[in-house]
N, C-alpha and C positions, 0 to 999 in steps of 0.2 A: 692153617689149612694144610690137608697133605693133597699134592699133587700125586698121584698112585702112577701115573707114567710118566716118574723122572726120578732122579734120584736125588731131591731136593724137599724131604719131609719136613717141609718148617710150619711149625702150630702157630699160629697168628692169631693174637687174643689182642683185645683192643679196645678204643674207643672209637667209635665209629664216625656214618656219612649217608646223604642222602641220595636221594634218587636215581635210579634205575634199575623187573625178572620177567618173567617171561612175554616176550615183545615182540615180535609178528614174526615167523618162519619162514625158512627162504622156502619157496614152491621144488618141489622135487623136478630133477632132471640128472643133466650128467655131474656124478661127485667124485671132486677129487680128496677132498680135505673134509675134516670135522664141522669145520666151520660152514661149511655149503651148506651143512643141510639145520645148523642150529640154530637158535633163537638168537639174533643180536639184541642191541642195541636195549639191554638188560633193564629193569628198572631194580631199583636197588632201595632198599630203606637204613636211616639211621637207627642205633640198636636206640635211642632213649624216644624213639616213636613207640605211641601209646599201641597196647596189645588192640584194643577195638579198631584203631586207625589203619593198625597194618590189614586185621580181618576186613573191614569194608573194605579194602583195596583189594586183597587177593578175590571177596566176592564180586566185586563191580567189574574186573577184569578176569575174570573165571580162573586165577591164579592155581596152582596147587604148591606153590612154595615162594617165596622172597627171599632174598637175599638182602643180608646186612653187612653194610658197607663202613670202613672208617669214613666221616666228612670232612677228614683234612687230607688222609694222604689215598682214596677212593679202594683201600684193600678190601678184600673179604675176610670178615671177619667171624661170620657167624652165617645161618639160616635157619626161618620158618619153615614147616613146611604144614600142610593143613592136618596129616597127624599129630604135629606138636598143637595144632587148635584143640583136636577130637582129644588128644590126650589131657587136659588142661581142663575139659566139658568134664571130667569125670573119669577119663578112660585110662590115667595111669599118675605116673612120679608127680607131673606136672599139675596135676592136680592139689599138691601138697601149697602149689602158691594159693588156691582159692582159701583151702581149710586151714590153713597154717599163717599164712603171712597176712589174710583180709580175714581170719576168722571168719571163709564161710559167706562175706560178702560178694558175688561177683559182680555186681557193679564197681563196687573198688579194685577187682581183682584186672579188671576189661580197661582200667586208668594206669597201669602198673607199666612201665618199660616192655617193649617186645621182646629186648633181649631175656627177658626172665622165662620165656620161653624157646629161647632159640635152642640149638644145635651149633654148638660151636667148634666142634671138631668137624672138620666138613673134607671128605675127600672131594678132592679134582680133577682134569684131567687139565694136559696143556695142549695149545692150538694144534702141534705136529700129530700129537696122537692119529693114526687113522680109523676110519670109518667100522673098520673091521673089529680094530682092539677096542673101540668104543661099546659095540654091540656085544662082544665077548664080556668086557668087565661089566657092562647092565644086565644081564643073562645071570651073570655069575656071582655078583653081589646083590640081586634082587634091588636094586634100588631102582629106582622112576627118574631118575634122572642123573646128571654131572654139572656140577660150574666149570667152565672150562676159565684157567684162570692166567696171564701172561706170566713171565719170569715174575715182575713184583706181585704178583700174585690181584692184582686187578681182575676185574672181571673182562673176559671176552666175549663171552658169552656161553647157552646150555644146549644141554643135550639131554632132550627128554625120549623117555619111551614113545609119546608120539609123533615126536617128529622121525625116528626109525622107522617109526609103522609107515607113517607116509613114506617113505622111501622107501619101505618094502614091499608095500602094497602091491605095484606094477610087478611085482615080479610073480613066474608061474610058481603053484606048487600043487600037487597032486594031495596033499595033507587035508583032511575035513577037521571040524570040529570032533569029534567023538574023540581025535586021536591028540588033540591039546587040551581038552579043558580040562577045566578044575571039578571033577566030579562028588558026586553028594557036598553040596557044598553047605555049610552054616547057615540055617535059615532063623527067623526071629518072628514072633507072633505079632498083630496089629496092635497090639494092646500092653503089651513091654514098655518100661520107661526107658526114656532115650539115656539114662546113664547104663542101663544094662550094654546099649548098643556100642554107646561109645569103647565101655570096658573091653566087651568082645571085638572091638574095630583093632583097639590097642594091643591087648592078647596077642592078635593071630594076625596081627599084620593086615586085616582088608581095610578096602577103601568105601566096599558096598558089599549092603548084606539082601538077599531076597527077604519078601516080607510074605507069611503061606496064612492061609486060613484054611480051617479043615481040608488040610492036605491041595489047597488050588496057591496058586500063586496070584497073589491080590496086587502085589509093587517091590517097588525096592528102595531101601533106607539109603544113602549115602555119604560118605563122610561130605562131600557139596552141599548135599543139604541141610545137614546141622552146623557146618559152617555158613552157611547162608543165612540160617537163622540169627545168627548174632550179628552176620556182617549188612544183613538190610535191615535189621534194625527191628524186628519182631519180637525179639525177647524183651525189649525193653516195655510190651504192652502187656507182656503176662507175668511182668514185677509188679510187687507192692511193696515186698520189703526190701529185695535188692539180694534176696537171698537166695545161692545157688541153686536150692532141695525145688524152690518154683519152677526155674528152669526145667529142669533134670528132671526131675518125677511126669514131664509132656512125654503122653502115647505116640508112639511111633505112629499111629496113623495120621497125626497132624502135623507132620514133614513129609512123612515118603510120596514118591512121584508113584502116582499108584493107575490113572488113566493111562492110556493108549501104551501100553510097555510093547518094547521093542521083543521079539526075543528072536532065537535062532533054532534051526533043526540040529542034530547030531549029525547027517548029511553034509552038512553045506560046505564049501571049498573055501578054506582060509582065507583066502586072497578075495573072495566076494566081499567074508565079513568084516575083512579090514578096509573096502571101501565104501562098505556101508558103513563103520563106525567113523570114518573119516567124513562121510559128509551128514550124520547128522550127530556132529561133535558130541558120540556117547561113547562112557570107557568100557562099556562091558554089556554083554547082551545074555542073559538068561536060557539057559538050552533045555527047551520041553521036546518032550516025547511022548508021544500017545497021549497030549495033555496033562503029561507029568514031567515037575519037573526034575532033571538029569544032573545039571552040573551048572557052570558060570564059567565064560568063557571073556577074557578080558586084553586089552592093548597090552600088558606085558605076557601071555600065554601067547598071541597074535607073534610077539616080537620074536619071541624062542623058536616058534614052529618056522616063520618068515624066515631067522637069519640062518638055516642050511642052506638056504640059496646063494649067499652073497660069496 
């Protein structure tokens, strides 16, 4: 692991340990330290936990990443995170365990160690860091989160983009949507196979894609939801042979959340929309305009525009 605020770069490869990521957050108020406002009390997985076992975990607890742990000495050694899922569905290198090491089977491939899909250079931060360098370095390396990890490099606990949000929510800003989102953004038709999705999720770095039908916005795809799909256990009724192409070749319209979508105006006051997306636990809200739509506005754009206040 490299800790990035210290100057103690030790790569920690390993064999690993079980249990304990992302585990209830403290409620926002007054902060002094990184740790007020991040996720304790971690849940962590051993890297030879099977690749399926870790996805129904991270789905069952609405995860977007785990952490892998040694099981003798509790270091971090590695992490999931649910692009390494989407990436592994079709969408990049990870992919190479389906085609290459299960020929192509993923039923075989969903039995195979989680570590085969991890991340095992993982930066961190450590508990002193403050609040402020926290928000700068996830700003500035685009990532969604830190493992905050002690001198042995144990976990402490994380620091995701939304638990900044919630801490920044309270705060004023005169900033609307129009002036952070993510405009004309990458749209995908209803009728695309979900390996297209994945590929472009991996590509370009999202997490969710809008879904348009002559030119209307009908839903939106999500990396959640095609992890979802393998971590409740629905791919397993649209096997026969076990063979990934059954997966992968399912239309997008038989995952995306396509009822009642949330969206936002290009108007709206940042600070609304981060506690709107805070209370009804969504990462990102679709921005129409005249009934068309503009852009995608999401918890790490939220973050950027938020932390000029701090």
């Amino acid at each position: 692991m490299q800790n990035i605020m210290t100057n103690n770069p030790k790569q920690q490869k390993g064999n690993p340990r079980i249990p304990n990521a992302e585990g209830k957050a403290k409620p926002a108020g007054k902060k002094s330290n990184l740790l007020s406002i991040a996720t304790t009390n971690v849940i962590s997985v051993p890297p030879t936990m099977s690749i399926i076992e870790g996805v129904q975990m991270m789905s069952r607890h609405s995860f977007r990443r785990l952490p892998i742990t040694d099981p003798g000495n509790k270091k971090l050694i590695g992490i999931v995170t649910i692009t390494d899922v989407i990436n592994m569905m079709g969408g990049g290198s990870r992919y190479n365990l389906v085609a290459n090491r299960h020929k192509g089977s993923l039923l075989s491939a969903l039995n195979d160690d989680i570590r085969a899909i991890a991340t095992e250079r993982v930066d961190s931060l450590s508990p002193s860091t403050s609040i402020q360098e926290a928000i700068c370095l996830l700003v500035k390396s685009g990532h969604g989160s830190f493992p905050i990890t002690n001198p042995d490099n144990t976990i402490a606990g994380i620091v995701t983009e939304y638990d900044i949000m919630k801490m920044l929510a309270g705060t004023e800003s005169e900033l609307i949507v129009d002036e952070i989102m993510t405009r004309n953004p990458k749209v995908v038709s209803p009728d695309v196979a979900i390996n297209c999705v994945t590929k472009q999720m991996v590509d370009h770095d999202y997490r969710r894609l809008p879904v348009v039908s002559n030119d209307l916005l009908i839903g939106m795809i999500t990396a959640t939801d095609i992890m979802g799909y393998l971590g409740r256990g629905r791919v397993f009724t649209e096997m026969k042979t076990g063979s990934v192409d059954e997966v992968l070749n399912l239309p997008v319209r038989d995952l995306m959340t396509g009822a009642n979508i949330r969206t936002m105006s290009p108007d709206e006051k940042i600070n609304d929309v981060a506690r709107e997306m805070l209370e009804f636990g969504i990462g990102a809200f679709p921005v129409i305009d005249e009934g068309k739509l503009i852009g995608i506005v999401t918890e790490f754009d939220l973050v950027k525009g938020l932390a000029g206040n701090v």
